[in-house]
C-alpha positions in Angstrom: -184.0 28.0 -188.0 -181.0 28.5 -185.5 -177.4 28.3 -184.9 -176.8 28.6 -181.3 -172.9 29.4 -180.9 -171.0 27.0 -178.2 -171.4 30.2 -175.7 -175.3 30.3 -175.3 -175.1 26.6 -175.0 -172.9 26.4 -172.2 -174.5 29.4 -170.6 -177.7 27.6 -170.5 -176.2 24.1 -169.5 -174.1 26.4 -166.2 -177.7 28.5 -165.7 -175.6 30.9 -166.5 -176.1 34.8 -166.3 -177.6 35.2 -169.9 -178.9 31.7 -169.8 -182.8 32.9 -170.1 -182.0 34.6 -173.4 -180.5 31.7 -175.0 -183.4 29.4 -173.9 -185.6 30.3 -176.6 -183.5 29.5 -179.4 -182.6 26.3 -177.6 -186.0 24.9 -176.7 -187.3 24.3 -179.7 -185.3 21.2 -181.3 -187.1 20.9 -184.8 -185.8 24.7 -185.7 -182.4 23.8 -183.8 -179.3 23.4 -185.8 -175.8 21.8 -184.0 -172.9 22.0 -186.1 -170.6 19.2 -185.1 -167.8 21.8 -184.0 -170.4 23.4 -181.5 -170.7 19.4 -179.8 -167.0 19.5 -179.5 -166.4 22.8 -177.7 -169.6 22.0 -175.5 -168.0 18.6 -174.5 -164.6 19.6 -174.0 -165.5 22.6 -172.0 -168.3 20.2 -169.6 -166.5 17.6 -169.6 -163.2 19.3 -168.1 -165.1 21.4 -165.8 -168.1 19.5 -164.7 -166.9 15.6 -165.5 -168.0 13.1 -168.6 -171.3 12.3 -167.0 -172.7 15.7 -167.6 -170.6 16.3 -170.8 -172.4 13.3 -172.2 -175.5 14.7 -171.1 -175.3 17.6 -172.6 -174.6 16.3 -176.0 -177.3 13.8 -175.6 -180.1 16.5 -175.2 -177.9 18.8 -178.4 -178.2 15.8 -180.3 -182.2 15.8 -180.0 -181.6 18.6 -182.6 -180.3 18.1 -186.3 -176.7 18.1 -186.3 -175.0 19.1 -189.3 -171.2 17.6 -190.0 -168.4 19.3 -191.5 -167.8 18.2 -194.8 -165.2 19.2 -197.4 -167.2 22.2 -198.8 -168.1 23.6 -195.5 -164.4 23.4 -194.7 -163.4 25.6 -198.1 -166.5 27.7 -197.3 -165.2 28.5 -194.0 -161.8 29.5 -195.3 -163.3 31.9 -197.4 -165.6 33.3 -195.2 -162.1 33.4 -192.2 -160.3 35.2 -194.8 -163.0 37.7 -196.0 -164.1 38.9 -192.9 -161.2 38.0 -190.4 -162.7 35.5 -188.2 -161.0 32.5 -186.1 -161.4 29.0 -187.4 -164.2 28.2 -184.9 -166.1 30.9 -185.2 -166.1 30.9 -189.6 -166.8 27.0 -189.1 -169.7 28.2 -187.4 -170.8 30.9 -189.5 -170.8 29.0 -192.5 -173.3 26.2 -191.2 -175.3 28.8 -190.2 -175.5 30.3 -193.9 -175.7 26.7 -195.5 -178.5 26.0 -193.6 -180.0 29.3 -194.4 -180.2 30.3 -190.5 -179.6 32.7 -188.0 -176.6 32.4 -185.4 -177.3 33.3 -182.1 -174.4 34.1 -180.5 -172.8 36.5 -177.4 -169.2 36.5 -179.1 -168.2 39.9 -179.9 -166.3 38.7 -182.7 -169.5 37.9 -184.4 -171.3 40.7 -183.8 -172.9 42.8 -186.8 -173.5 40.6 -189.1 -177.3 40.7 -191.1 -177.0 36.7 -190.1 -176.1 36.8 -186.6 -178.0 37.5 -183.5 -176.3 39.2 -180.6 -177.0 38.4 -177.3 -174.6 41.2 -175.6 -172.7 40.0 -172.5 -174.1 42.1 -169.3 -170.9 43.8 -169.2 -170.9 45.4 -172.4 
């Protein structure tokens, strides 16, 4: 299973420069997991630079995939996992629906990096 970090999804959605290496972790739905933070970063992001239309697109085809809501426990999880290994809010909420769903986060944020549960897909300038 996979956790796809808001970055490989909007690099595939803008064909972006990495947006091959993201495509196989997003092409398969059934081992795709969305964590509800992921839909909101994807939407604000298209929908300010590309308009609604596409921005409701895109969550349309993310939704094909199981989407996993934040809940109470994920929220303390998070905390825990922000304060023990100094991440931002977005990225821990991520993190941790990644490890609750027992699954690998795919991500090109540095900040991420180096972790046994995270795949890095490094930027082509680094």
């Amino acid at each position: 299973m996979w956790v796809v970090d808001s970055c490989g999804w909007l690099e595939w959605f803008s064909d972006g420069l990495l947006a091959d290496k993201f495509y196989p972790y997003l092409s398969e739905h059934e081992r795709l997991i969305v964590p509800t933070i992921v839909l909101y970063e994807v939407y604000k992001f298209l929908k300010r630079t590309v308009g609604e239309e596409k921005a409701l697109q895109a969550v349309g085809f993310m939704k094909k995939s199981q989407v996993v809501s934040f809940d109470e426990n994920l929220a303390l999880a998070a905390a825990d996992i922000s304060l023990a290994e100094g991440l931002a809010m977005a990225d821990a909420m991520i993190l941790t629906v990644a490890r609750h769903c027992d699954s690998t986060l795919v991500t090109s944020d540095s900040d991420l990096q180096g972790r046994a549960d995270v795949y890095f897909i490094p930027k082509l300038n680094e």
